[in-house]
C-alpha positions in Angstrom: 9.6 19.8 -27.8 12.1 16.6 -27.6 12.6 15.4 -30.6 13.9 11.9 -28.6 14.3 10.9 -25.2 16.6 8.0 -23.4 14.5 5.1 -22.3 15.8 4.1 -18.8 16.4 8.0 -18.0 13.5 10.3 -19.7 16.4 12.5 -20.8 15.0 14.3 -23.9 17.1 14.7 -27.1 16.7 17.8 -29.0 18.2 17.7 -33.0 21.4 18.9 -32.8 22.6 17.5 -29.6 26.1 16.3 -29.2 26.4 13.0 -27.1 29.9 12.3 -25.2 30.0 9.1 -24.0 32.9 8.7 -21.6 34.8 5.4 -22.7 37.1 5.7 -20.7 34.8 5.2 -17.7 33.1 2.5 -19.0 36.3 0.8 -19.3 36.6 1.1 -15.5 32.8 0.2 -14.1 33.6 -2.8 -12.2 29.7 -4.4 -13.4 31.2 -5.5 -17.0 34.4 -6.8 -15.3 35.3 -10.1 -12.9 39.0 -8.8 -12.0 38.8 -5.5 -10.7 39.5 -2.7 -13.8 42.1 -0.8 -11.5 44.4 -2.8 -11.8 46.7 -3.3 -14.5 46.3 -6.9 -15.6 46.4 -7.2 -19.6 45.8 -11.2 -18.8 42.1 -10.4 -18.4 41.6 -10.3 -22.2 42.7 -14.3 -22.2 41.1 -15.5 -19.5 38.8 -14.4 -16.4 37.1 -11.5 -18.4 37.2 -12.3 -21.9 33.8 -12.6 -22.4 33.3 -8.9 -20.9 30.5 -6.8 -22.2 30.9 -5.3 -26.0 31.0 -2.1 -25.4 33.4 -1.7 -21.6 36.8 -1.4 -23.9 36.6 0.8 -26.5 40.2 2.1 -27.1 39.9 3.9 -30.5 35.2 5.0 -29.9 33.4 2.2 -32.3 31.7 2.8 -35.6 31.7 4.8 -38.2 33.3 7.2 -36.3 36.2 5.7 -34.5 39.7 7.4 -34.6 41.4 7.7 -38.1 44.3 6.3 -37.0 43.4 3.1 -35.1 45.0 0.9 -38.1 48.3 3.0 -38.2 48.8 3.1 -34.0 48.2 -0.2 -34.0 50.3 -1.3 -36.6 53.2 1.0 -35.3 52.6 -0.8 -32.2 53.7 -4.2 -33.4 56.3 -3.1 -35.2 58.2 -1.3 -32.3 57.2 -4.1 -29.6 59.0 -6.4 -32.6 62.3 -4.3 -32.5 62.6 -3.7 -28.5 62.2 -7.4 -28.0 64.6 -8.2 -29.8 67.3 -6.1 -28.3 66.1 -5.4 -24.8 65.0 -7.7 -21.5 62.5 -6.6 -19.1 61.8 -7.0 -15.6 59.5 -5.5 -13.3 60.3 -2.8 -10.8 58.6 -4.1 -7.7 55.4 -3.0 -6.1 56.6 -0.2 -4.0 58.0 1.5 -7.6 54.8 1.2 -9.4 52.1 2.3 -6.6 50.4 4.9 -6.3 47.7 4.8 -9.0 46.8 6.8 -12.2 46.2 10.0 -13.6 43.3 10.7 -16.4 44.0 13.3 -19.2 43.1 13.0 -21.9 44.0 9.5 -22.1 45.1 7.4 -18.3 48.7 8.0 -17.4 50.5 6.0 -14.7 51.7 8.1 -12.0 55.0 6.0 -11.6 56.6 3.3 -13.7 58.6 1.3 -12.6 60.8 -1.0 -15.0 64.0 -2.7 -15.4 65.1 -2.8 -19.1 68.5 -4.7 -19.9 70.2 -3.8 -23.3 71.9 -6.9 -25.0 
């Protein structure tokens, strides 16, 4: 006997159960995004799709539960972008460098990167 069940689906929930859900393919369902979530546009968070639904980004899971070191990655984060800005100039490689899509692991890895980096 079900101790729960899912309402849309009927799938029954026994005590115990462990439930994945698969961030990472939320973050990709084109229904809680205008621009389409292949491509690599970090401009969507301040303007056509800001307003996207709670729940389609979830870097670091949500709740109680999220990862331990959300605060520490993203303060590392800031601090190393700080540095390499202030010593380095970027440029993009071109289209042709950075085709050809991505990879998922464990986390999504870009198959080729393409970059032009000039050290002052």
């Amino acid at each position: 006997m079900a101790d729960d069940c899912l309402p849309k689906s009927g799938t029954r929930l026994y005590k115990g159960d462990q439930i994945l859900i698969p961030t990472s393919a939320l973050g990709r369902d084109s229904r809680h995004w205008k621009i389409d979530p292949e491509l690599f546009y970090p401009e969507r968070f301040l303007n056509e799709d800001k307003n996207h639904h709670p729940y389609a980004f979830l870097p670091f899971g949500s709740g109680h539960r999220q990862c331990v070191g959300r605060d520490l990655a993203l303060f590392e984060i800031k601090v190393i972008l700080a540095r390499m800005l202030q010593q380095v100039t970027f440029a993009d490689g071109g289209s042709e460098v950075n085709a050809g899509g991505f990879v998922q692991k464990l986390t999504m890895l870009p198959k080729h990167i393409g970059v032009t980096i000039d050290f002052h």
